[in-house]
C-alpha positions in Angstrom: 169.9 135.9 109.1 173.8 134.9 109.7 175.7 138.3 110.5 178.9 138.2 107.7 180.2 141.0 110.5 179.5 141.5 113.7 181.9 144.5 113.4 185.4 144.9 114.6 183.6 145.6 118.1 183.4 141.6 118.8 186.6 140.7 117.6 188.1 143.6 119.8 186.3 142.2 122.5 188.0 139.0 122.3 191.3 140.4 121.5 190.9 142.1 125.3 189.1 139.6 127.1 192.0 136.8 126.4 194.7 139.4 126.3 197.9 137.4 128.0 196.4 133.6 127.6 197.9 132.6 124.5 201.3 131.7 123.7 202.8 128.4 122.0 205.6 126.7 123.0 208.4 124.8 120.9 206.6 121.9 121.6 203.5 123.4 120.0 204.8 124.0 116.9 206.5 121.0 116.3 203.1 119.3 116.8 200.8 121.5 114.3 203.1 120.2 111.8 201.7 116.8 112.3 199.1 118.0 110.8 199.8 120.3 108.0 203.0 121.7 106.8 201.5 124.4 106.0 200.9 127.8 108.2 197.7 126.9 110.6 194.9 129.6 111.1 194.7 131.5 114.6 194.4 129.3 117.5 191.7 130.5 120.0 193.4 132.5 122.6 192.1 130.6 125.9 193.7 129.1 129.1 192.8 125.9 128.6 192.8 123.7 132.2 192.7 120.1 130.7 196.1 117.9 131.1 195.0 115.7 128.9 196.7 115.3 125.3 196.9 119.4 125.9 200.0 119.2 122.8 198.0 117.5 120.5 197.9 120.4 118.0 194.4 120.3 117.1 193.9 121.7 120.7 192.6 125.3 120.1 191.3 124.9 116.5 187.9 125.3 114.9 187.4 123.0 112.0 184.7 123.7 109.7 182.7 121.2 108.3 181.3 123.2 105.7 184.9 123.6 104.0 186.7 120.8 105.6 189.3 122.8 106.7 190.6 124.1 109.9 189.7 128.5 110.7 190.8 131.1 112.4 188.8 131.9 115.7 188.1 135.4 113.9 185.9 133.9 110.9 183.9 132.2 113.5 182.9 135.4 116.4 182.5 137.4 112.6 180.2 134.9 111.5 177.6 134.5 114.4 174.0 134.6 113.7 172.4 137.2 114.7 168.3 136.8 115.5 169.5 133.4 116.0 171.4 131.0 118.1 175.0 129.5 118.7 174.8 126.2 120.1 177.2 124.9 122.1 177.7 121.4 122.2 179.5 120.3 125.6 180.6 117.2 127.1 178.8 117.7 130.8 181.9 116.7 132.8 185.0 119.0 130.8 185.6 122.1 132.6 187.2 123.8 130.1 183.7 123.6 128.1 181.7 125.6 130.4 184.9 127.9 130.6 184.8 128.4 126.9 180.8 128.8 127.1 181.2 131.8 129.7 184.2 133.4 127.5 181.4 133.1 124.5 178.9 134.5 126.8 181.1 137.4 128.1 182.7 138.1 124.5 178.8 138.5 122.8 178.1 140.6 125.3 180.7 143.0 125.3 180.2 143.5 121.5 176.5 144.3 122.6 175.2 142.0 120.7 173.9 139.3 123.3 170.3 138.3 122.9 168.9 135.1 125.5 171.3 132.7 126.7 170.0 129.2 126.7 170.8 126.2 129.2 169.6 122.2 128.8 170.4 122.4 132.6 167.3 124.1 133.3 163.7 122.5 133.5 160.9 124.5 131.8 159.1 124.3 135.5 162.2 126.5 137.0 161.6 129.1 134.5 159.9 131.3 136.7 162.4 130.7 139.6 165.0 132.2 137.0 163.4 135.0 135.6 164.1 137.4 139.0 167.8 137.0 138.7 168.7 138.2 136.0 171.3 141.2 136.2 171.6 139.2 139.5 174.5 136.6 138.7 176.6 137.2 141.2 174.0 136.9 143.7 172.5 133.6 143.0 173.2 130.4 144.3 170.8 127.0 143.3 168.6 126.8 145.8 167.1 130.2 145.0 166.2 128.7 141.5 165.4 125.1 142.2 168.8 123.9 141.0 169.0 119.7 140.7 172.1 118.6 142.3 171.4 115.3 141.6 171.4 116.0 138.0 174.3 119.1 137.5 177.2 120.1 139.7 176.3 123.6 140.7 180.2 124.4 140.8 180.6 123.3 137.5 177.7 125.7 135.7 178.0 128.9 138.2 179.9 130.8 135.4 178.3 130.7 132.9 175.1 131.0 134.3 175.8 133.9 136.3 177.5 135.4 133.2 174.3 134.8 131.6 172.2 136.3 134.3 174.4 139.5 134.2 174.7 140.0 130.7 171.4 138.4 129.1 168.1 139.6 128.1 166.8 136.8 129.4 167.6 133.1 130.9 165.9 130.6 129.0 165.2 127.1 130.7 164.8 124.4 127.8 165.0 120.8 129.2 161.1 119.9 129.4 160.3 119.1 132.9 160.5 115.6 134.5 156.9 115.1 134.3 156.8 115.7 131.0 159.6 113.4 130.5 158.0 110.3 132.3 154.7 111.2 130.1 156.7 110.7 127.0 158.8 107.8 128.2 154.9 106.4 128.6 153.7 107.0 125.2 151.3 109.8 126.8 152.8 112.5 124.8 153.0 112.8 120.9 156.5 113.0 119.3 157.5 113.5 116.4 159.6 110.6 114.2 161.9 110.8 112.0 162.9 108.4 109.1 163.6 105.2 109.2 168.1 105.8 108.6 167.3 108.4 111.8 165.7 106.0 114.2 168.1 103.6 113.8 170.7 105.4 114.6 168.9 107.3 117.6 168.7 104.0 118.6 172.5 103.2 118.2 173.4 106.1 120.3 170.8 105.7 123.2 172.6 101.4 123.4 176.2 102.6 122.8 175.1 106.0 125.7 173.9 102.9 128.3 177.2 101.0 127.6 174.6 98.6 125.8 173.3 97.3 129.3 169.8 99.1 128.7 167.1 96.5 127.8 165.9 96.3 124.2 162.6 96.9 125.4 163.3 100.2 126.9 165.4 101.3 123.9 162.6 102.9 121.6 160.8 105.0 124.7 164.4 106.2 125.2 164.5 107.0 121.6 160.9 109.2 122.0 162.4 110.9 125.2 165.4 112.1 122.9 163.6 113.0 120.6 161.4 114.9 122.5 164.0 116.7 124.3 165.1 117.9 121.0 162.4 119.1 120.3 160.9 120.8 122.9 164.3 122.8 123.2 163.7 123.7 118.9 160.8 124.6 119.8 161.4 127.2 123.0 164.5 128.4 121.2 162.5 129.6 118.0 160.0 131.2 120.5 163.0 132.6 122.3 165.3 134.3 119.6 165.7 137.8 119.7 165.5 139.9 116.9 169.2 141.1 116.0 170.5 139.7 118.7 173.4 136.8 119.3 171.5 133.7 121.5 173.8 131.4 123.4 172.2 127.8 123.8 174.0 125.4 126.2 173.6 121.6 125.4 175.1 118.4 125.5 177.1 117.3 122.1 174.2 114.7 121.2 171.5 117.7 121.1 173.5 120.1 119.2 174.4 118.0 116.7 173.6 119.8 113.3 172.3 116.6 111.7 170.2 115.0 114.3 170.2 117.0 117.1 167.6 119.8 117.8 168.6 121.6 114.1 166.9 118.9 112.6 163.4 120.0 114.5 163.9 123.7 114.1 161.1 125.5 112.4 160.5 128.5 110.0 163.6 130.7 110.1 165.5 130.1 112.5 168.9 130.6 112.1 171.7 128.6 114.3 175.6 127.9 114.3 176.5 125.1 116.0 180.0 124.4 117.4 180.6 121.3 118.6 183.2 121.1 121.7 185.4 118.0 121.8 188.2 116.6 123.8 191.0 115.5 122.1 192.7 111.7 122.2 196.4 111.2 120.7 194.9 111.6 117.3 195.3 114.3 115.0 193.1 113.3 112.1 190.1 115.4 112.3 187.8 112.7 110.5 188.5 110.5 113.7 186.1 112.5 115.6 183.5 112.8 113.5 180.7 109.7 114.3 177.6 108.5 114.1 176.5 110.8 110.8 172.8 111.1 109.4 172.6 110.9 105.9 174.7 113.6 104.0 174.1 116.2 106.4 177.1 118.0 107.8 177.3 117.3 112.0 178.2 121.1 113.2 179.2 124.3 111.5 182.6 123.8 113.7 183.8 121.6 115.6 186.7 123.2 118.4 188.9 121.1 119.7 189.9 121.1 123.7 192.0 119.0 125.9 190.5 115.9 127.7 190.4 115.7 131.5 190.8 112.3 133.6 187.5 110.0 133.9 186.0 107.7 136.1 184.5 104.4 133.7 181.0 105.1 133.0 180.3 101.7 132.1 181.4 100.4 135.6 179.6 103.2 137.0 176.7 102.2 134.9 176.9 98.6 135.6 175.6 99.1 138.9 171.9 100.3 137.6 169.4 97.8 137.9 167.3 98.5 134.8 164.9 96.1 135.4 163.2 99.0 137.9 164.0 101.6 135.6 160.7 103.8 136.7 160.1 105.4 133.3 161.4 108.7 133.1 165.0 108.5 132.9 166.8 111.3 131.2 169.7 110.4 128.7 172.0 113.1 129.1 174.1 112.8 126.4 
């Protein structure tokens, strides 16, 4: 069931853990009234490292979808679901996303409340490679747990998943394994579909993810391989919650969206908040960042707003892919 308090415990525990970060400048506060005149709820006190549109002043705001309006970073740690899970929804390459996931991480634990902690970044066949470091995180480097630089920066993910080893119950791989991702890309594994309005936008998403370069023909096994990444991770996070306990899942945006992501394929009672992390552009207008919905269901519980970091252009980087040999198996990573 959703904890309505997680006790003053948690909040203090925020309080002290970001102690000295916040403060808002002149410029700040001329910005927020862009977007309301009136008084704006609490700001989330972090040090956030992005240069990009940094004084744009939804930077450091939770919105909630549920009442369509922007909340305090207090209703959100006081509203966390306990025997369930907080999804984080990251972009892959914004630092200031994992930073925020190990502040989650650290604050949860410090309240005592901190259950399993979740990462997509893990395979399912690493899981036993894992297990042996937890209370360990300081010791562990990737090679020890059969880490896939080709797939994640190790620099980018050792805090949060040394956090996690030090602080969890347990470490919970939930990316199904490569070989179960080429068997599904193959039709040799049985997935689950949704309706028609969901597989065509599943499909959207996987052309506009491959810069809409990917052959048609390869577009509905992509579609299968999302959707069984979705949900094989529902289905190792139900097995996975802990009773009375704050879970931390780590995902990318696309999976931990509320109304297609792995929500959708979540069974029984199962009880997850998802906050959605996004990098800001110029604009202020929440509604500009909301895309891509399913049918009337909302797309996170929040959504909390950072700034954007400099990019290379995917699509040029993408270009370069010869998908006529795609071998079956890749991974979107969206």
């Amino acid at each position: 069931m959703l904890s309505r308090n997680l006790g003053t415990g948690l909040l203090l525990s925020v309080a002290v853990l970001m102690a000295g970060c916040a403060g808002t400048s002149n410029k700040e506060v001329k910005s927020e009234q862009t977007v309301a005149s009136a008084a704006l709820p609490e700001k989330i006190p972090f040090p956030f490292k992005g240069e990009l549109h940094r004084d744009n002043a939804l930077v450091g705001h939770f919105w909630s979808a549920k009442d369509d309006r922007l909340v305090s970073w207090r209703e959100v740690f006081a509203n966390l679901p306990e025997g369930g899970w907080l999804l984080l929804g990251e972009a892959h390459d914004t630092r200031d996303h994992q930073n925020l996931e190990s502040m989650f991480i650290q604050v949860i634990a410090r309240s005592g409340r901190l259950g399993n902690v979740a990462f997509e970044q893990l395979n399912e066949d690493q899981q036993s490679l894992v297990d042996p470091w937890i209370g360990r995180g300081n010791e562990v480097n990737g090679h020890f747990i059969g880490w896939d630089p080709n797939a994640w920066s190790w620099s980018t993910y050792i805090n949060p998943l040394s956090n996690a080893l030090n602080a969890a119950q347990r470490v919970v791989a939930i990316n199904p394994s490569n070989e179960r991702i080429m068997q599904t890309y193959k039709g040799q594994h049985p997935v689950e579909q949704g309706d028609a309005e969901h597989t065509r936008l599943m499909s959207e998403l996987i052309r506009i993810g491959h810069c809409n370069m990917l052959p048609e023909k390869a577009v509905a096994p992509m579609v299968k391989v999302q959707l069984a990444k979705d949900q094989f991770m529902a289905r190792t996070l139900a097995d996975s919650a802990v009773e009375g306990r704050v879970g931390v899942a780590i995902m990318g945006y696309q999976h931990a969206r509320k109304d297609y992501g792995v929500p959708l394929w979540l069974k029984g009672n199962t009880d997850t908040v998802t906050v959605l992390l996004q990098a800001v552009s110029d604009d202020e207008n929440v509604d500009s960042y909301i895309r891509h919905r399913y049918g009337k269901a909302l797309p996170a519980d929040y959504i909390l707003f950072t700034p954007g970091e400099p990019k290379g252009d995917y699509c040029e980087q993408l270009s370069k892919t010869d998908f006529s040999r795609m071998a079956g198996h890749e991974q979107s990573r969206k």
